[in-house]
LUMTI-578813 format. One record per residue (C-alpha): residue number from 1; x, y, z. Coordinates in steps of 0.05 Angstrom, whole numbers, plus 5000, padded with zeros to 4 digits. Example, Ala and Ser with C-alpha at 12.3 -4.5 7.8 and 13.67 -1.06 7.14 Angstrom:
<kolkol><nr>1</nr><u>5246</u><v>4910</v><w>5156</w></kolkol>
<kolkol><nr>2</nr><u>5273</u><v>4979</v><w>5143</w></kolkol>
// end
This chain:
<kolkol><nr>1</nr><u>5000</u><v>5000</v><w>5000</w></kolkol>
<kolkol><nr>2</nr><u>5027</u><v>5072</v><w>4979</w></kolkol>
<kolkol><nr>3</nr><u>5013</u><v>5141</v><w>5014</w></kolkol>
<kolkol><nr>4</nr><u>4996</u><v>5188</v><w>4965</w></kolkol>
<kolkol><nr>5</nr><u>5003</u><v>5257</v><w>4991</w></kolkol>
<kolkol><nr>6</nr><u>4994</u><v>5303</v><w>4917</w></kolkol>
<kolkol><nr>7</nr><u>4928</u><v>5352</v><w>4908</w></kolkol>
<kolkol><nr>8</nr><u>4865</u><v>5330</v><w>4857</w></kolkol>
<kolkol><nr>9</nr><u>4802</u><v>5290</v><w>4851</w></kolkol>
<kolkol><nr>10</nr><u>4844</u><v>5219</v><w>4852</w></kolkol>
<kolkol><nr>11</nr><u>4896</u><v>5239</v><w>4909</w></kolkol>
<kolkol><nr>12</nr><u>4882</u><v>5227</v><w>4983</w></kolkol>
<kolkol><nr>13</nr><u>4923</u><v>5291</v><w>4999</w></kolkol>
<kolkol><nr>14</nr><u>4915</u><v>5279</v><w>5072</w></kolkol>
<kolkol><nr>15</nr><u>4975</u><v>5222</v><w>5057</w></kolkol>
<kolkol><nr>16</nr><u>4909</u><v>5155</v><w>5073</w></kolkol>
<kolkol><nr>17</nr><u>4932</u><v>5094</v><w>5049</w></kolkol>
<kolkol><nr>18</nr><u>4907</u><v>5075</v><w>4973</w></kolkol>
<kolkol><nr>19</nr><u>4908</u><v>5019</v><w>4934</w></kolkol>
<kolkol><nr>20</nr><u>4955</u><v>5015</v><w>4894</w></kolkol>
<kolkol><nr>21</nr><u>4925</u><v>4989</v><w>4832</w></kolkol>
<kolkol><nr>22</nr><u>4855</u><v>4990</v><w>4800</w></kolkol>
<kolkol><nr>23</nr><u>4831</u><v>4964</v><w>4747</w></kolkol>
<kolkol><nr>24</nr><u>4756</u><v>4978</v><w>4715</w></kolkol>
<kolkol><nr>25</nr><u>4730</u><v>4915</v><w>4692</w></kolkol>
<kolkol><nr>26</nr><u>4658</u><v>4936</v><w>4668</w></kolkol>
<kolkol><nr>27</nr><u>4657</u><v>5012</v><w>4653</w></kolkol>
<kolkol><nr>28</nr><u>4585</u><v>5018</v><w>4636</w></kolkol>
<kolkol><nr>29</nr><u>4522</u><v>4971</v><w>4652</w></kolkol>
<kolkol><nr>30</nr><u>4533</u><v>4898</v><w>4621</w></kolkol>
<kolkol><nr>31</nr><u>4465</u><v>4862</v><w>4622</w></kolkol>
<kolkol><nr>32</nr><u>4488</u><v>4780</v><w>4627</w></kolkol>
<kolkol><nr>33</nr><u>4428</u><v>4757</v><w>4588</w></kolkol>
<kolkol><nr>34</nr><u>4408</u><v>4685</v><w>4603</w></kolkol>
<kolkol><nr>35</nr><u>4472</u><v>4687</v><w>4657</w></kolkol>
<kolkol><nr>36</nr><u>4498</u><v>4622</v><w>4643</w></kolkol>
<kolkol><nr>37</nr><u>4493</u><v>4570</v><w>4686</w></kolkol>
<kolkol><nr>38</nr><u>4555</u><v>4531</v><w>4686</w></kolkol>
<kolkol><nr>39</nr><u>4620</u><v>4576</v><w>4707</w></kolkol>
<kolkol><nr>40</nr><u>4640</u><v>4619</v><w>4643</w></kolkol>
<kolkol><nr>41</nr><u>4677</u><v>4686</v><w>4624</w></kolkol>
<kolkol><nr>42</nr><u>4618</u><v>4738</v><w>4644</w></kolkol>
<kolkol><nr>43</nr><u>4575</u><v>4738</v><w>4580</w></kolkol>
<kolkol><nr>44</nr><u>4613</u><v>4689</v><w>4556</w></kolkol>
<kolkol><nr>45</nr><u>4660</u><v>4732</v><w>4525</w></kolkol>
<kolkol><nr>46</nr><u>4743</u><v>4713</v><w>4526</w></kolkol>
<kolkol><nr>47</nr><u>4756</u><v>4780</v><w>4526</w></kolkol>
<kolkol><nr>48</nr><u>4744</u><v>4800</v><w>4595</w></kolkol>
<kolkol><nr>49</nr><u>4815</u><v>4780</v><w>4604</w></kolkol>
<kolkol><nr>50</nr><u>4870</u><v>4828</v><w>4630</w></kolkol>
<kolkol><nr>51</nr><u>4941</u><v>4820</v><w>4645</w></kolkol>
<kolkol><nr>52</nr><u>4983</u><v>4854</v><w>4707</w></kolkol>
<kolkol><nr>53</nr><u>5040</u><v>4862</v><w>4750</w></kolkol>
<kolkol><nr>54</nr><u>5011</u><v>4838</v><w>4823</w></kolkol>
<kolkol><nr>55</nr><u>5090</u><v>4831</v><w>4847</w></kolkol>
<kolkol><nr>56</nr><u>5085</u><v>4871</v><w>4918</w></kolkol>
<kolkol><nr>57</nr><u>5009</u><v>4863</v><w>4914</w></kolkol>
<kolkol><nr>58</nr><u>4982</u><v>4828</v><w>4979</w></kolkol>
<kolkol><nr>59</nr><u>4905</u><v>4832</v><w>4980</w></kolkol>
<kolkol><nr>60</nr><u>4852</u><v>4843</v><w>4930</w></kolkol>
<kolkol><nr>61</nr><u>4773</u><v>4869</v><w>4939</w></kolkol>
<kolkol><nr>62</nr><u>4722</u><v>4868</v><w>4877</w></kolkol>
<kolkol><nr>63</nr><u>4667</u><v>4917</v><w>4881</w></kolkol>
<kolkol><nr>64</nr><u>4609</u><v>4930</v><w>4834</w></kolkol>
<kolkol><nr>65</nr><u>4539</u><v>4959</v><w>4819</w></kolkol>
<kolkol><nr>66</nr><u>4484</u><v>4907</v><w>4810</w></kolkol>
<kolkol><nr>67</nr><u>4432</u><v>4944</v><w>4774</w></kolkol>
<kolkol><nr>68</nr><u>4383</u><v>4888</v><w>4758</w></kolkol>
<kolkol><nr>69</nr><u>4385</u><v>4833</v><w>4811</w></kolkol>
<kolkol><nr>70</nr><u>4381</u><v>4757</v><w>4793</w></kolkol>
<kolkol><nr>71</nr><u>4323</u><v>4720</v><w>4834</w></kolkol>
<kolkol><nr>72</nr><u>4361</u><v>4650</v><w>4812</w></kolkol>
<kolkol><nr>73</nr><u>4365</u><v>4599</v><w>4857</w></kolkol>
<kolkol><nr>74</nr><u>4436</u><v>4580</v><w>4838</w></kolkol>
<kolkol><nr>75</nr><u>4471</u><v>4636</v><w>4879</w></kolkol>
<kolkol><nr>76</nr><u>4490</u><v>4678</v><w>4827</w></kolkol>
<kolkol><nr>77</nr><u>4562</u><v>4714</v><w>4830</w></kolkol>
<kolkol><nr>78</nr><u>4610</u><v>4756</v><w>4787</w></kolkol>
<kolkol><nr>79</nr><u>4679</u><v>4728</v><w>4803</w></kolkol>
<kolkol><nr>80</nr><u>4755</u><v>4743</v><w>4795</w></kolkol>
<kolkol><nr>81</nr><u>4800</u><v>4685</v><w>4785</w></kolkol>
<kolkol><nr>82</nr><u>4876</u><v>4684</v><w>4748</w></kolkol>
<kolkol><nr>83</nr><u>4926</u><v>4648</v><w>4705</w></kolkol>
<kolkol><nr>84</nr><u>5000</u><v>4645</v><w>4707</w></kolkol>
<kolkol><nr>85</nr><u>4992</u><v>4644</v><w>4631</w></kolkol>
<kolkol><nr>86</nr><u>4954</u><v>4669</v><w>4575</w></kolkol>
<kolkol><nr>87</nr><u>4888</u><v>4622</v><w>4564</w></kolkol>
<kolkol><nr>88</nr><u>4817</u><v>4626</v><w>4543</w></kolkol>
<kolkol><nr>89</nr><u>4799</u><v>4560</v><w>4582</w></kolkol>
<kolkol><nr>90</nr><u>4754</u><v>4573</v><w>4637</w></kolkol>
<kolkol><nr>91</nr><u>4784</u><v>4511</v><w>4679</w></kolkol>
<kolkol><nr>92</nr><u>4852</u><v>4551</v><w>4677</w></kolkol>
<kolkol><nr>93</nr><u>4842</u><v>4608</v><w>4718</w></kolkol>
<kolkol><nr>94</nr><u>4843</u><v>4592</v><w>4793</w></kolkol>
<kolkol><nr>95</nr><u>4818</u><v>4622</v><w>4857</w></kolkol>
<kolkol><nr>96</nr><u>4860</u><v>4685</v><w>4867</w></kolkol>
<kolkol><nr>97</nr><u>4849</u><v>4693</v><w>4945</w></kolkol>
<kolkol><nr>98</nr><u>4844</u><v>4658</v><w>5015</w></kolkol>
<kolkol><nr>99</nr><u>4782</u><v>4658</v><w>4998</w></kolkol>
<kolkol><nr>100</nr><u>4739</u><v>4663</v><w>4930</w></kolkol>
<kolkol><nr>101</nr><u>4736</u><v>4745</v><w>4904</w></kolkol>
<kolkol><nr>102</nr><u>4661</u><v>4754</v><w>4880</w></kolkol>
<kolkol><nr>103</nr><u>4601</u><v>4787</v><w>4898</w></kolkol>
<kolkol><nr>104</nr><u>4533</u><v>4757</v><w>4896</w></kolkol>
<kolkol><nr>105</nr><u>4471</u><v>4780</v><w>4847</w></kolkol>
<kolkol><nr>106</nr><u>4430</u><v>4751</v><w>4880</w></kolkol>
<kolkol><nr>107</nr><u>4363</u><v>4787</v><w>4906</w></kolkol>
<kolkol><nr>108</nr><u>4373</u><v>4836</v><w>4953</w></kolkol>
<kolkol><nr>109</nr><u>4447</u><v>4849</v><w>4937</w></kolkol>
<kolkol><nr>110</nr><u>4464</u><v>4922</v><w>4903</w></kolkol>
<kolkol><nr>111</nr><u>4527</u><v>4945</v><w>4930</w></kolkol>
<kolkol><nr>112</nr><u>4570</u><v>4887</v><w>4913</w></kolkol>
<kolkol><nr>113</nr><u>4637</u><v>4878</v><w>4949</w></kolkol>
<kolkol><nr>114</nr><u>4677</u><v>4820</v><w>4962</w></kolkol>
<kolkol><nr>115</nr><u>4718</u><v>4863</v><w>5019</w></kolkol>
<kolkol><nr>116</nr><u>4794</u><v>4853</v><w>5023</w></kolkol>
<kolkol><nr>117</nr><u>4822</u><v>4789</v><w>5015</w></kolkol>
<kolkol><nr>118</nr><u>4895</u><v>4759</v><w>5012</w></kolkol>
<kolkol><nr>119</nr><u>4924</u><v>4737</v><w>4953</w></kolkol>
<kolkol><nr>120</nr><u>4946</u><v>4669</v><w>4942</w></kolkol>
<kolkol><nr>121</nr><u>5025</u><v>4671</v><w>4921</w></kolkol>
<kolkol><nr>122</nr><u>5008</u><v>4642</v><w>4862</w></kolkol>
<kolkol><nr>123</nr><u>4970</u><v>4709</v><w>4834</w></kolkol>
<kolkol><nr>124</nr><u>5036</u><v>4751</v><w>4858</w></kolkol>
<kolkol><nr>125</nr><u>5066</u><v>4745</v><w>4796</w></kolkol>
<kolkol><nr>126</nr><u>5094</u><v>4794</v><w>4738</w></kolkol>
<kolkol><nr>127</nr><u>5040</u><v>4783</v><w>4683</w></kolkol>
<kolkol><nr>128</nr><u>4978</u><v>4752</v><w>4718</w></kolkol>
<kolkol><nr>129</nr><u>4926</u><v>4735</v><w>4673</w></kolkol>
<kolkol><nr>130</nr><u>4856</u><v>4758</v><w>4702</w></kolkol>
<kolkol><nr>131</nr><u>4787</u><v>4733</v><w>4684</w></kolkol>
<kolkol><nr>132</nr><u>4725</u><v>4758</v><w>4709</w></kolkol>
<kolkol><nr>133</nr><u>4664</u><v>4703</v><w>4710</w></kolkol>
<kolkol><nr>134</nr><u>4598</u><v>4694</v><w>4722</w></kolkol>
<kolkol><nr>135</nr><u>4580</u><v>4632</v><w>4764</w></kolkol>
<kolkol><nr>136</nr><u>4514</u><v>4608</v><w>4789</w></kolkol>
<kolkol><nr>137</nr><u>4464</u><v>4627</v><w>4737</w></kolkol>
<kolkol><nr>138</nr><u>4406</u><v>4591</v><w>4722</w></kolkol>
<kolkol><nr>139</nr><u>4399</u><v>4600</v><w>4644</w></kolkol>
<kolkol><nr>140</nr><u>4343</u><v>4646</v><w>4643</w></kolkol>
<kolkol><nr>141</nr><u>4352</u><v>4716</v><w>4693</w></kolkol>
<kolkol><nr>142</nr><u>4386</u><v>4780</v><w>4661</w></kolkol>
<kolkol><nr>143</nr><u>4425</u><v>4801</v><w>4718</w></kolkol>
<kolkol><nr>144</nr><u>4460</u><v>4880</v><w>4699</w></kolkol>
<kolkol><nr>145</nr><u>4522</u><v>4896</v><w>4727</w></kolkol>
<kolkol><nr>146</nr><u>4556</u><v>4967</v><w>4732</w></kolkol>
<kolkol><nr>147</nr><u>4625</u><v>4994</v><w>4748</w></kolkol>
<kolkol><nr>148</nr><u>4663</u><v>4940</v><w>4774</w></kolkol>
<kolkol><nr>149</nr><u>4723</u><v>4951</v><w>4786</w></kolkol>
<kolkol><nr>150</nr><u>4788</u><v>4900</v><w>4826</w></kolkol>
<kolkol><nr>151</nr><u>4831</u><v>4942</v><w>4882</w></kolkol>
<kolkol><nr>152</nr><u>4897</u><v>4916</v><w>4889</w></kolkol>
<kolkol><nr>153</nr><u>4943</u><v>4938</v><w>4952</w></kolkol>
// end
C-alpha cells in the first residue's frame, strides 16, 4: 500500500493509504442475458481477460453495481480468478484469494463487494492473467452489472 500525499480528485492529499492498483473491469452497465449456468467468462465473452504486475500486491477486493438483481436459485456471483499464463479455458484460471473474490447477484444484493482478501502467492506474479466470470446462473435471469472495478494493495 502507497501514501499518496499530491492535490486532485484521485489523490488522498491527507497522505490515507490507497490501493495501489485498479483496474475497471465493466465501465458501463453489462446486462448478462440468460447468465449462464455453468461457470464461464461473464457473458461468455474471452475478452474479459486482462494481464498485470501483482509483484508487491498482497490483497485484492472486487466491488460492483448490481443494477438488475438475479432471483436465481443457483447463487448467482460475478467472480475474479487468474492464470499464470495466457488462456481462454475457463478451467485455467484459479481462485485468486484465501478465499473466492466475488460478489453475489443475488436478490437483495446492490452494492456488491467482496471486501479485502489475501492473495494466494500464486496470483503475485509479473503478468497475471485475470478473468472475470459469472458463476451460478440459472439460464434464464438478466442480471445487469455496473462499474466494477478490482483494488489491488
Amino acid at each position: 500500500m502507497s501514501k499518496k500525499t499530491a492535490n486532485g480528485a484521485q489523490a488522498y492529499a491527507d497522505g490515507q493509504e490507497t490501493p495501489d492498483l485498479w483496474l475497471n473491469l465493466v465501465a458501463s452497465p453489462l446486462t448478462m442475458t440468460n447468465a449462464l449456468q455453468a461457470d464461464g467468462f461473464i457473458v461468455a465473452d474471452t475478452s474479459y481477460i486482462w494481464k498485470v504486475d501483482l509483484r508487491g500486491c498482497s490483497q485484492v477486493r472486487l466491488t460492483g453495481i448490481v443494477k438488475t438483481v438475479s432471483n436465481s436459485a443457483n447463487s448467482p456471483k460475478i467472480q475474479l480468478r487468474y492464470s499464470p499464463s495466457y488462456t481462454t479455458t475457463v478451467a485455467s484460471y484459479l481462485i485468486m484469494g484465501a478465499s473466492s473474490v466475488e460478489f453475489s447477484l443475488f436478490t437483495g444484493a446492490a452494492d456488491g463487494d467482496s471486501g479485502w482478501i489475501n492473495l494466494v502467492p500464486g496470483a503475485q506474479i509479473n503478468s497475471c492473467y485475470l478473468g472475470l466470470f459469472n458463476i451460478g446462473g440459472d439460464g434464464a435471469a438478466d442480471p445487469v452489472v455496473n462499474n466494477v472495478v478490482a483494488h489491488f494493495r
